[in-house]
C-alpha positions in Angstrom: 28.3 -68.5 -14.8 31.3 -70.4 -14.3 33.6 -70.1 -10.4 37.6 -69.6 -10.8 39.4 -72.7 -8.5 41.7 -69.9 -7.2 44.2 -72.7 -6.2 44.9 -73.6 -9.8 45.8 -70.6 -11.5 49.3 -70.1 -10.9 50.6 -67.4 -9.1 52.7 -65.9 -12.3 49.9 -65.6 -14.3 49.1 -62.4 -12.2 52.7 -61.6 -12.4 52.8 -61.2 -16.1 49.3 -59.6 -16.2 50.8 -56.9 -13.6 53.2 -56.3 -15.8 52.3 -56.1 -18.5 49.9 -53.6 -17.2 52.6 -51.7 -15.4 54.7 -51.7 -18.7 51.3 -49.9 -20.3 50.8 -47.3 -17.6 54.0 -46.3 -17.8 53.8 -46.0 -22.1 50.5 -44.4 -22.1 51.4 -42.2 -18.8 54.5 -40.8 -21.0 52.4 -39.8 -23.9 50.1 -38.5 -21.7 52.5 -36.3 -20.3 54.1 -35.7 -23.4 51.0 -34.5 -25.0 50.4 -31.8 -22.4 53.6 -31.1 -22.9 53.0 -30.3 -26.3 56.0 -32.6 -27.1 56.0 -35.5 -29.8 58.9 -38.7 -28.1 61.6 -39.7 -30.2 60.4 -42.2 -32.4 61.8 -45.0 -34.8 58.9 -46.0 -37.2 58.9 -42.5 -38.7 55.3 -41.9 -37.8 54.9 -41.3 -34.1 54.3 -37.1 -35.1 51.6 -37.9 -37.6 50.0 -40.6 -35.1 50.0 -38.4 -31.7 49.0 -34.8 -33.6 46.4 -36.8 -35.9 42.5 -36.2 -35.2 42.1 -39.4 -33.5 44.7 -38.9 -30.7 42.0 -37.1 -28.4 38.4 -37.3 -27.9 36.8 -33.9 -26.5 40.5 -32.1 -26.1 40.8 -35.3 -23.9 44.3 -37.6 -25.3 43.7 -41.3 -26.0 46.6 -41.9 -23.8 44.8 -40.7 -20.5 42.0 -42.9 -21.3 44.6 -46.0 -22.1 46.3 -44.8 -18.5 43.1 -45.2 -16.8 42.3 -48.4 -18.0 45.9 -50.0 -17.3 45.5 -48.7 -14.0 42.3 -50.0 -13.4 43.3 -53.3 -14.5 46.2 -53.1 -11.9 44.3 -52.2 -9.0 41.4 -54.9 -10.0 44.5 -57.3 -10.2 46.2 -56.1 -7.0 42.7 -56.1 -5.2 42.3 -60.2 -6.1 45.9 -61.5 -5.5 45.2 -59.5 -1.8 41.9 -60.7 -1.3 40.5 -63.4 -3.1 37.6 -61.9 -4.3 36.6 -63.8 -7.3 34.1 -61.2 -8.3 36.6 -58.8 -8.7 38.7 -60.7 -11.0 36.1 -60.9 -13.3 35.7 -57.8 -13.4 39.3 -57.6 -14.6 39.0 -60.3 -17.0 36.1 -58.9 -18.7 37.4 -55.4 -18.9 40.4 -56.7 -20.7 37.8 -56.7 -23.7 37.5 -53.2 -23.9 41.3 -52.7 -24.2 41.8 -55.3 -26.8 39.0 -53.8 -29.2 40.2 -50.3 -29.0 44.0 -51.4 -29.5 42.4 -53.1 -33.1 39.9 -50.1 -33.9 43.7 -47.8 -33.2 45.6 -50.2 -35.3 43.1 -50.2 -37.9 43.1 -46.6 -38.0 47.0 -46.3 -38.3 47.4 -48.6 -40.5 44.2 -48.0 -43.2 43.5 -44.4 -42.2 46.4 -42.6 -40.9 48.9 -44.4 -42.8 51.7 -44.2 -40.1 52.6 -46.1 -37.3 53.6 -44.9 -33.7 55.7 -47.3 -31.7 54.3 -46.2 -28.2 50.9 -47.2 -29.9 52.1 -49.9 -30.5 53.7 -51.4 -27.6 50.1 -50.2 -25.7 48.2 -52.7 -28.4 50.8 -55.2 -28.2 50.5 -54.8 -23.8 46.8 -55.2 -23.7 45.7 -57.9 -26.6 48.5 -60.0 -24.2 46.6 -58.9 -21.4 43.4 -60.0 -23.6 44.6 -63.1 -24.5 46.2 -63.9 -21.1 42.9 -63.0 -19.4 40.7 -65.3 -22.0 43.6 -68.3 -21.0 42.6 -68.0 -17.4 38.8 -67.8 -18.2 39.0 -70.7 -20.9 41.4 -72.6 -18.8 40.5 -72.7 -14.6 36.6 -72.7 -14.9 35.7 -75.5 -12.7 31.9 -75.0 -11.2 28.9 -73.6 -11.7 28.6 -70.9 -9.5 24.8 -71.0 -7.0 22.3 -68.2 -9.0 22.3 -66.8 -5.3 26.2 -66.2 -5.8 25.3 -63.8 -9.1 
């Protein structure tokens, strides 16, 4: 296990992470609420109706959207938690979580485009928001690893 030198990673690193996770709350909080709504959001690619009413847009009644809400929200309060307090644990924490968003953005792009044949733009924009985060959060791991952290410190 490797130990962050908080020092080095620059400050607007967490402000593009932030936002982009802010930028994917608010696009899976609006289909979300447009799902409860019972409404399908104006859409340009033609195929936002077929993605949001198919049989993959909720799990137990349950819409993917919540579940992509959560977990941008969760990854803004881990965020907002470190740049407060320094608490390298929790970072982790963040960076390893953005794992889970970047392989169901590909298993949800892999069903639109092989299974569903059709393409929703807010879907899109939520892949596009955490494989950056993904990426981003791989930079920082791959990148400001200085240490070994003590097995005491695990």
């Amino acid at each position: 296990m490797m130990q962050l030198n908080h020092q080095l990673v620059p400050r607007w690193i967490f402000t593009v992470l932030i936002i982009l996770a802010v930028i994917g709350f608010a696009d899976a909080t609006f289909l979300t609420i447009e799902h409860y709504s019972n409404s399908i959001p104006p859409c340009t690619t033609d195929g936002c109706e077929t993605v949001l009413t198919s049989s993959y847009s909720s799990i137990a009644g349950i819409p993917v959207a919540l579940f992509g809400a959560m977990y941008y929200l969760t990854m803004l309060i881990l965020l907002m938690i470190y740049l407060d307090a320094k608490i390298e644990k929790v970072l982790r924490i963040a960076l390893f979580f953005s794992i889970f968003g970047f392989i169901f953005s590909l298993y949800f792009l892999y069903l639109q485009a092989f299974v569903i044949n059709a393409y929703c733009q807010y879907c899109l924009l939520s892949a596009f928001t955490s494989t950056a985060i993904f990426v981003i959060a791989m930079y920082v791991v791959k990148k400001f690893k200085v240490q070994s952290l003590p097995q005491s410190s695990l």
